[in-house]
C-alpha positions as CSV (number, residue, x, y, z in Angstrom):
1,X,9.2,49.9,268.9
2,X,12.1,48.2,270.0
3,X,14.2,49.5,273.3
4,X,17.0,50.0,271.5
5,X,15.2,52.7,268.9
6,X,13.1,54.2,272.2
7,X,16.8,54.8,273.9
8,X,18.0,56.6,270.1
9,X,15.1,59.1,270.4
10,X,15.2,59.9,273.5
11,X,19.2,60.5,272.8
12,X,17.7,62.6,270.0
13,X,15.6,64.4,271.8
14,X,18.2,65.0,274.4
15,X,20.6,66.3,271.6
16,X,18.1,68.3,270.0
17,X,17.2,70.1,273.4
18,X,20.9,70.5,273.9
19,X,21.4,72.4,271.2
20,X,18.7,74.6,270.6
21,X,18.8,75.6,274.6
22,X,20.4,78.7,273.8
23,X,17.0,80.4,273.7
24,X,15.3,79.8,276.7
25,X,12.1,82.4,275.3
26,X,11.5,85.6,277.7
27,X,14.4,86.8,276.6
28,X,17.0,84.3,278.5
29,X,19.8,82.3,277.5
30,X,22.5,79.8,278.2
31,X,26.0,79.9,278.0
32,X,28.1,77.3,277.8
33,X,32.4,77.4,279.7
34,X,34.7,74.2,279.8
35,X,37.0,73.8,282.7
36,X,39.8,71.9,284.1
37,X,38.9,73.1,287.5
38,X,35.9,70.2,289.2
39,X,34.3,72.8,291.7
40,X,33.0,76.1,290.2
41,X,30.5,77.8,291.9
42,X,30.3,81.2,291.0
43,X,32.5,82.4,287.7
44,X,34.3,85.9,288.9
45,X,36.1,87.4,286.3
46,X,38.6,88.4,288.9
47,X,39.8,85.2,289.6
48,X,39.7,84.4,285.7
49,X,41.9,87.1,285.0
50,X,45.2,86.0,287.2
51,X,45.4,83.2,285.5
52,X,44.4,83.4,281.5
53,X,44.6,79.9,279.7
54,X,46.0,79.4,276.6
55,X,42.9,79.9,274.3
56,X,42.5,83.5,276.5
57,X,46.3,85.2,276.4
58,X,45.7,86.5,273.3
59,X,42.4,88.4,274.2
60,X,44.0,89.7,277.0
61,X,46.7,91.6,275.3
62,X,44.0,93.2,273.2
63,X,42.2,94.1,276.7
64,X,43.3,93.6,280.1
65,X,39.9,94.0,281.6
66,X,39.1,90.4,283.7
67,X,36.4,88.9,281.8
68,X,35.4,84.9,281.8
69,X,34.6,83.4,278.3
70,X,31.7,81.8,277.3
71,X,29.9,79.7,274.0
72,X,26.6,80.0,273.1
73,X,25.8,76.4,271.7
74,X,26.3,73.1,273.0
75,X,29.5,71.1,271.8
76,X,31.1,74.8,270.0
77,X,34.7,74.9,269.3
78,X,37.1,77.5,269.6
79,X,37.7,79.3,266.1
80,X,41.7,78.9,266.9
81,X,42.5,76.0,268.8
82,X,39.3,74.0,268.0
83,X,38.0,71.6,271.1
84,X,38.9,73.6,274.6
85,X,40.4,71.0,277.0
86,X,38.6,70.4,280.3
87,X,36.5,67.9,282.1
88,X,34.4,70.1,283.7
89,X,31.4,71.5,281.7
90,X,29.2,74.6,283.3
91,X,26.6,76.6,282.2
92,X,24.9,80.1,283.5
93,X,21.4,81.4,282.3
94,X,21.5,85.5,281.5
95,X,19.1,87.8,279.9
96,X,19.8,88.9,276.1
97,X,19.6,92.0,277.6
98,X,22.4,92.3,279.5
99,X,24.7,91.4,277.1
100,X,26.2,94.3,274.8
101,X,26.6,93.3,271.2
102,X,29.9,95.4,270.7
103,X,30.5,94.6,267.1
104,X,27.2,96.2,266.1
105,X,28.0,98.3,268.2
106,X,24.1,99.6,268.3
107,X,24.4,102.7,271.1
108,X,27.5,103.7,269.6
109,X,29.4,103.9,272.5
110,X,32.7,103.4,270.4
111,X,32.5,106.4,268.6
112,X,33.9,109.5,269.4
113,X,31.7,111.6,270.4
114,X,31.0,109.0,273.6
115,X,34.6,110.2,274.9
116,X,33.5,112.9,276.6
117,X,30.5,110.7,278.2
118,X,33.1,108.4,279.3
119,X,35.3,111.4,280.9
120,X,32.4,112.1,283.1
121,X,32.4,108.5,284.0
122,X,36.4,107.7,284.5
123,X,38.0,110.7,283.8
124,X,41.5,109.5,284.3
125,X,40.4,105.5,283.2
126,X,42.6,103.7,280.8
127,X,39.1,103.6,278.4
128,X,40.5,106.7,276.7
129,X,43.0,104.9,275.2
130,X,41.5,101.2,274.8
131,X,38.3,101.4,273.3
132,X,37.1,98.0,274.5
133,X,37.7,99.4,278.1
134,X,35.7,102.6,277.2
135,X,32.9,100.2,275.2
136,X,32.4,98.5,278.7
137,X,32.6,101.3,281.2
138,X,29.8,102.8,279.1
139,X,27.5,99.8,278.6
140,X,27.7,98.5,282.3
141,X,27.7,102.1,283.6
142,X,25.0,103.5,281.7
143,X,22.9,100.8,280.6
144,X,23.9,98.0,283.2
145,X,25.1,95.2,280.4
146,X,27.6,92.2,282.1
147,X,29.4,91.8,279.2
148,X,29.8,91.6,275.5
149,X,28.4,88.9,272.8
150,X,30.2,88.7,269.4
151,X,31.0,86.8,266.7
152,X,34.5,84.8,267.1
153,X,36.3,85.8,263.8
154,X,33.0,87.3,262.4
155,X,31.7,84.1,261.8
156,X,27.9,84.9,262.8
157,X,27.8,81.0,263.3
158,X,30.4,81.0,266.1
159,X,29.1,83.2,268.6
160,X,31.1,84.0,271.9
161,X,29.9,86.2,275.6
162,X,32.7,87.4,277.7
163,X,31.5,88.4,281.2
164,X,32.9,91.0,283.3
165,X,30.8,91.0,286.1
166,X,30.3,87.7,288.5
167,X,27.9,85.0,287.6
168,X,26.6,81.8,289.4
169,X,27.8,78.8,287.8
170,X,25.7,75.3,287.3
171,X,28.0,71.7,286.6
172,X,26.8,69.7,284.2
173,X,27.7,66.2,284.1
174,X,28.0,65.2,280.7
175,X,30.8,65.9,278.0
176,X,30.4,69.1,276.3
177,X,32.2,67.3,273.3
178,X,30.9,63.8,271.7
């Protein structure tokens, strides 16, 4: 075998293991955020939130709860605006578990009968009026999820997490887009 076709499967390999990574078995997974900023350590939704990018405003006027966005596979686009800039590519490893899949909505904690669970919770909170807000007081109160996993636009192939809660961050060097 010649070193060039050795250095092509082990590319292949690499690109295979980069996209199927998503499943890490026992439950975990990794998500994927690109970044103009070089030095992330730690992803707080707080600091996310003064400052939305471009791809992000819109999601925010939907729901002004701070929340940092994530992809599921390696190299995924955004539905709207296709390729997100940034040099900076990081990824965080979460359980399955702690991510609430709100357009299944499987507890149905959107419905209304969970309004008066959520007045016990946050009896003056803007969740009675914003049913993403009530949706995520109720999942991270009484079940402990971190945040919600959906499909962008309903496409089932496109798959997005938005976090609410603080997560440790890893850089990887490599370009999230070939």
């Amino acid at each position: 075998m010649s070193s060039e076709s050795r250095y092509l499967i082990e590319d292949w390999r690499e690109f295979l293991k980069e996209g199927v990574d998503i499943d890490l078995g026992e439950g975990e997974m990794y998500l994927y955020h690109v970044s103009s900023v070089p030095t992330i350590e730690v992803f707080d939704p707080a600091i996310a939130g003064r400052s939305p990018q471009f791809y992000t405003k819109q999601e925010y006027r939907t729901w002004s709860r701070p929340r940092v966005f994530f992809f599921t596979k390696w190299g995924q686009k955004d539905l709207t605006i296709g390729q997100i800039g940034g040099g900076s590519v990081y990824r965080v490893k979460l359980k399955k578990s702690e991510l609430y899949p709100i357009y299944k909505d499987p507890l149905r904690l959107s419905y209304p009968e969970m309004k008066e669970k959520y007045k016990e919770i946050d009896p003056h909170g803007f969740g009675m009026f914003n049913t993403w807000e009530r949706v995520a007081v109720l999942a991270e109160k009484l079940h402990g999820y971190k945040g919600f996993i959906y499909p962008q636009g309903n496409n089932p192939d496109n798959i997005i997490v938005s976090l609410w809660q603080k997560v440790p961050a890893e850089k990887i060097d490599k370009p999230f887009y070939k």
